[in-house]
C-alpha positions as CSV (number, residue, x, y, z in Angstrom):
1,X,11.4,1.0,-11.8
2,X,8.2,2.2,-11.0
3,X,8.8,5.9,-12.3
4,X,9.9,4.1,-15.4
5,X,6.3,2.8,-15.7
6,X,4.6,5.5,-14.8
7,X,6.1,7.7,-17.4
8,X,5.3,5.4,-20.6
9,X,1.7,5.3,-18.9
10,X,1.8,9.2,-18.6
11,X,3.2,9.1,-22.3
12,X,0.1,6.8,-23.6
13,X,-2.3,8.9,-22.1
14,X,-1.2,11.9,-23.8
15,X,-1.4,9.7,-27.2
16,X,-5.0,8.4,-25.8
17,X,-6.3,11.9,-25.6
18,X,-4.4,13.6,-28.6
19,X,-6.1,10.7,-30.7
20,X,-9.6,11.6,-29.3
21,X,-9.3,15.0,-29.8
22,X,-8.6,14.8,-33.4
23,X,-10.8,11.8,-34.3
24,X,-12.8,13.9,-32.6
25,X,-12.3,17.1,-34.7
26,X,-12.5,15.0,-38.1
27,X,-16.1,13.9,-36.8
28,X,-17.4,17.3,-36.0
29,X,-17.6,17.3,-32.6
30,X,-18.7,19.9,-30.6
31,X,-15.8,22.5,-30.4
32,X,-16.2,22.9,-26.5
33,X,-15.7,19.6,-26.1
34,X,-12.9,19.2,-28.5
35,X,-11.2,22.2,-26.5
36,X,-11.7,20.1,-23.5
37,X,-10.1,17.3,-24.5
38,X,-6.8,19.7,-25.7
39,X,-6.5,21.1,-22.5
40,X,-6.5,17.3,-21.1
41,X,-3.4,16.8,-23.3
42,X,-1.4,19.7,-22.3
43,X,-2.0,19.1,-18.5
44,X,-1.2,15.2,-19.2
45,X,1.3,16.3,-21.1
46,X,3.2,18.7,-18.7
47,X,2.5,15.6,-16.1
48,X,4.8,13.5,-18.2
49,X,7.6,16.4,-18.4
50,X,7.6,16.6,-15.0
51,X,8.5,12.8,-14.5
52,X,10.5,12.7,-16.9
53,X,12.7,15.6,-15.3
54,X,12.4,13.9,-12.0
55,X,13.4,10.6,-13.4
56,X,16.5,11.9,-15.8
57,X,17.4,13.7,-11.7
58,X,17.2,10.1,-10.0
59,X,19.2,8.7,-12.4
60,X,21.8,11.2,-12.8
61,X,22.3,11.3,-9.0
């Protein structure tokens, strides 16, 4: 299913950017652009919540 897809891409995303952000802390990058990359997580991150609600709704209806 293509929601099915779309979610563990979603999912890999957040990992993607959580992983830059902190290899990105751990190197002493700037802290703007550290704070940056965070905020890209939590907005991927809610992203992924929301198809995950929508595809635990498909499939219990």
């Amino acid at each position: 299913m293509f929601l099915n897809i779309l979610v563990g891409l979603t999912l890999l995303a957040v990992l993607g950017v959580l992983a830059a952000g902190m290899i990105g802390v751990a190197r002493g990058i700037d802290p703007a652009k550290s704070n940056a990359l965070m905020r890209w997580r939590v907005t991927i991150q809610g992203g992924a919540l929301l198809l995950l609600v929508v595809l635990m709704s498909l499939l219990r209806g």
